[in-house]
C-alpha positions in Angstrom: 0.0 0.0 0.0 1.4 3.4 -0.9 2.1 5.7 1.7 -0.2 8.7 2.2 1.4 12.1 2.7 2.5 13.6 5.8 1.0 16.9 6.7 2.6 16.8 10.4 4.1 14.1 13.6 5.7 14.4 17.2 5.5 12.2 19.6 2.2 12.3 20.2 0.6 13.2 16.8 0.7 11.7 13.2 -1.6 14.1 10.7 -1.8 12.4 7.6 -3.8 13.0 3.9 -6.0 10.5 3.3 -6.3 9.1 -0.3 -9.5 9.1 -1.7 -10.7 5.5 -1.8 -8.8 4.1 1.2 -10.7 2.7 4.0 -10.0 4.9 7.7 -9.7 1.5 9.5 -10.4 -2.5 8.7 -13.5 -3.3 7.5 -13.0 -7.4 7.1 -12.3 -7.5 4.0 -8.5 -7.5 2.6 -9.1 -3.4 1.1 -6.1 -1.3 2.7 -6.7 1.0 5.3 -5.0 3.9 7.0 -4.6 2.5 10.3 -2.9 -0.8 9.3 -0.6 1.3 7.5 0.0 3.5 10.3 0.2 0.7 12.8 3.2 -0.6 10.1 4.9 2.8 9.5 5.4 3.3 13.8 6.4 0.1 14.0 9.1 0.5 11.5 10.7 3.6 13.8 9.8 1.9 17.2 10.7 -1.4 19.0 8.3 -3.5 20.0 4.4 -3.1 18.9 3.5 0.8 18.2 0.3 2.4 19.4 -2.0 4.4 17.1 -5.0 5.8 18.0 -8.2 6.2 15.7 -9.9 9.1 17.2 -12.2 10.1 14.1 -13.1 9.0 10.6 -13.2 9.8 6.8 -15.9 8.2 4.6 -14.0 6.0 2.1 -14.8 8.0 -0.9 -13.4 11.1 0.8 -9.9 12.3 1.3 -8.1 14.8 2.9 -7.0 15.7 6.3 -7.0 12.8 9.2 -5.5 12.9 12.5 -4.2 10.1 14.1 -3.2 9.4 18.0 0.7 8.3 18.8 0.0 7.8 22.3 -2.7 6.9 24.7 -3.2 10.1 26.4 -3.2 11.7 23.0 -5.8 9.5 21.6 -8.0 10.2 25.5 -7.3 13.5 24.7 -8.6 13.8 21.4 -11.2 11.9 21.6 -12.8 14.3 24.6 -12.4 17.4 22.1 -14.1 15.5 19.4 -17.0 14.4 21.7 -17.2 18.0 22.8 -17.2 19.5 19.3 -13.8 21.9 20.4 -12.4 20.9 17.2 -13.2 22.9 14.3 -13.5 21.0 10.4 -13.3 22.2 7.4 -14.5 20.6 4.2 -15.0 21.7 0.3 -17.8 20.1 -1.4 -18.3 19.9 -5.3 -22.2 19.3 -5.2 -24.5 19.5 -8.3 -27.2 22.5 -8.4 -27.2 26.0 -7.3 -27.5 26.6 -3.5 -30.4 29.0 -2.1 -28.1 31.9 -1.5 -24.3 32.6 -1.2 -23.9 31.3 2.2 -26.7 29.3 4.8 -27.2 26.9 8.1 -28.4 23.8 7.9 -29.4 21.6 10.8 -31.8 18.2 11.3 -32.0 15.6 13.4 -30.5 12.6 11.4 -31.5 8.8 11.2 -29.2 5.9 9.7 -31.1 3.8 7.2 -29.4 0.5 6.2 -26.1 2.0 5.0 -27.8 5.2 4.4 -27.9 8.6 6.5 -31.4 11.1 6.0 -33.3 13.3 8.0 -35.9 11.5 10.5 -39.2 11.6 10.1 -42.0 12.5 12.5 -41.2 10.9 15.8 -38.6 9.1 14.8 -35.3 9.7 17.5 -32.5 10.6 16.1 -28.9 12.5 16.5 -28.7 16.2 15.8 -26.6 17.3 12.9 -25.2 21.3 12.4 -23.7 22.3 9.6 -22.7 25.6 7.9 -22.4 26.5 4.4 -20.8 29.1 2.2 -20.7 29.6 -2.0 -17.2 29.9 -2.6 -17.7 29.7 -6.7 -20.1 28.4 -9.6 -18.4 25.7 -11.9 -20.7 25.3 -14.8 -23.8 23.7 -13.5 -22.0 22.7 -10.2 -21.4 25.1 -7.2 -18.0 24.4 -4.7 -19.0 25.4 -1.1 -17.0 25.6 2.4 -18.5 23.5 4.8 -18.1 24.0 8.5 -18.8 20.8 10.2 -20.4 21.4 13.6 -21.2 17.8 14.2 -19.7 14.6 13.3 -22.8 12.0 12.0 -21.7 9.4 9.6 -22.4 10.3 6.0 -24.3 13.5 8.1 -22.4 16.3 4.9 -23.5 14.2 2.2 -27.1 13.3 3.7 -27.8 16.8 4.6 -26.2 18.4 0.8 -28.8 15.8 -0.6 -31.6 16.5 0.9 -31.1 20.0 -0.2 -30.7 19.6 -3.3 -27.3 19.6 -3.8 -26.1 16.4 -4.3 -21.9 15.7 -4.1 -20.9 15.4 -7.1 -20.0 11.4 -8.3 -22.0 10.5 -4.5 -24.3 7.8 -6.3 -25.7 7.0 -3.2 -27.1 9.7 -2.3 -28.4 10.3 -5.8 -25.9 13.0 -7.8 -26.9 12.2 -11.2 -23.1 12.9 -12.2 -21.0 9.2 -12.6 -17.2 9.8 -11.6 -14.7 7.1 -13.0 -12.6 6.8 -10.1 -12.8 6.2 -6.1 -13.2 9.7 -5.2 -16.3 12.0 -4.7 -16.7 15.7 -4.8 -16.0 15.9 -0.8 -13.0 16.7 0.8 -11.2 17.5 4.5 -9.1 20.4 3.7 -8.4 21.6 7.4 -8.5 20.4 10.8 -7.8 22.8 13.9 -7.4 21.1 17.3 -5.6 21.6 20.3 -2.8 19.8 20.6 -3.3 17.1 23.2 0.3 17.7 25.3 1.4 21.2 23.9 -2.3 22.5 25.0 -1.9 24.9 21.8 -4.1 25.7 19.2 -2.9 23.6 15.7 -4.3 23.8 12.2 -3.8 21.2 9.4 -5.1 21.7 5.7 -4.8 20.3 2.4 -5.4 20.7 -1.2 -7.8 18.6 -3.4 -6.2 15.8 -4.7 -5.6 16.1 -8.6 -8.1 13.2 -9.4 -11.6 13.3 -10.2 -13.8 15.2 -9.1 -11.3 17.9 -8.3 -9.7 17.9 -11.8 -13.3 19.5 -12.6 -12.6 22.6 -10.5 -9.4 24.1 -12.0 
């Protein structure tokens, strides 16, 4: 498995770019993932079995940045500013349609639904999911917007972008009528602020659309 780029280690930290495609952790079946290969790459630079941490995830389609624990109070640590949404990220999304205005709020109480995410229905218990959302440019008949993630709900972007009409662009799933030819869709983590779980300072990670499909599209 090729090794992803690295935005950023210490001791405690290992920032990486996830590929497009590559699964965040195993799944069962023999598909690479990130944290094998991280497991692999420690263990290379430190006797006996290296620890690494998965304190958040990537939907396989998506790439960008990912943040990855060296250490156990590292991975505690994170993991607490995740559950208390202290950590701020960032995502560009290549959706299909015109938004309702140049910038807007979305949030809805969110259901899964087999392997799908969508907004619950009357009386029906879910999770809340917040979102921001601002037109950075018009592409032809797609739009690229800046999403501010307030919440972290699996597939909760891509769910809530459909169900407003904007579909991610090559998402199938959640019905963008455009096809892509490779692994990626038109979703991607370009920066991740935390605070750094020893150095108790404020840290921000970014990173640029990889040159594949979708993003080839943008220019």
């Amino acid at each position: 498995m090729s090794a992803p780029p690295i935005i950023y280690e210490d001791n405690h930290l290992l920032i990486v770019q996830k590929p497009p495609g590559r699964l965040a952790q195993p799944d069962g079946s023999a598909r690479p993932d990130l944290l094998t290969w991280a497991g692999d790459y420690l263990a290379r630079n430190k006797p006996g079995r290296a620890f690494v941490g998965l304190v958040h995830r990537l939907d396989r389609a998506v790439g960008g940045v990912m943040a990855l624990a060296k250490t156990s109070k590292a991975a505690a640590r994170l993991s607490r500013e995740f559950r208390e949404r202290r950590i701020r990220k960032l995502y560009l999304a290549l959706v299909t349609g015109s938004p309702p205005g140049p910038r807007g709020r979305l949030g809805q109480i969110l259901v899964r639904d087999g392997d799908m995410t969508r907004p619950a229905g009357p009386g029906e218990a879910g999770a809340e999911a917040v979102l921001t959302w601002r037109l950075a440019r018009r592409i032809g008949p797609l739009s690229l917007l800046e999403v501010d993630l307030e919440t972290g709900f699996k597939h909760q972007i891509r769910a809530q972008l459909s169900a407003l009409g904007l579909p991610v662009a090559g998402d199938a799933r959640y019905r963008s009528p455009l096809a892509g030819p490779g692994p990626a869709i038109g979703l991607w983590a370009s920066s991740l602020t935390l605070t750094h779980p020893t150095r108790r300072r404020e840290m921000t990670f970014t990173a640029e659309p990889a040159d594949l499909w979708p993003w080839s599209l943008v220019g």
